[in-house]
C-alpha positions, 0 to 999 in steps of 0.5 A: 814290217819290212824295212825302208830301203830309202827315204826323201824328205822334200820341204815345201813351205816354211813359216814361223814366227817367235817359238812355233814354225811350221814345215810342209813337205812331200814325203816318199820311201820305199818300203816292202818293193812298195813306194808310200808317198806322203803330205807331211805337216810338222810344227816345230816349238822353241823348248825353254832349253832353246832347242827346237822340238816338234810339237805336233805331225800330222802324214796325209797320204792323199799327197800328190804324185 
């Protein structure tokens, strides 16, 4: 597998509420003179140290252009 060359997150939507948020982004890199772009869901959780981890991640290559 070929490295990624560049990478670019670009945060839709934030929520969250107490201990869990939830992030939707567009994500877009280049990989392999290929570009890959994807929906990405991660959920966020507050650890009882305090620091926010992700709990889950979900990548829907059905992103739009």
């Amino acid at each position: 597998m070929s490295p990624i060359s560049t990478l670019r997150i670009e945060p839709k939507s934030t929520d969250g509420s107490g201990d869990v948020a939830t992030v939707v982004a567009d994500v877009v890199w280049e990989q392999g003179g290929g570009t890959i772009r994807v929906r990405s869901l991660l959920v966020w959780r507050r650890a009882a140290d305090g620091r926010w981890r992700v709990a889950r991640e979900m990548l829907n290559t059905g992103a739009p252009e």
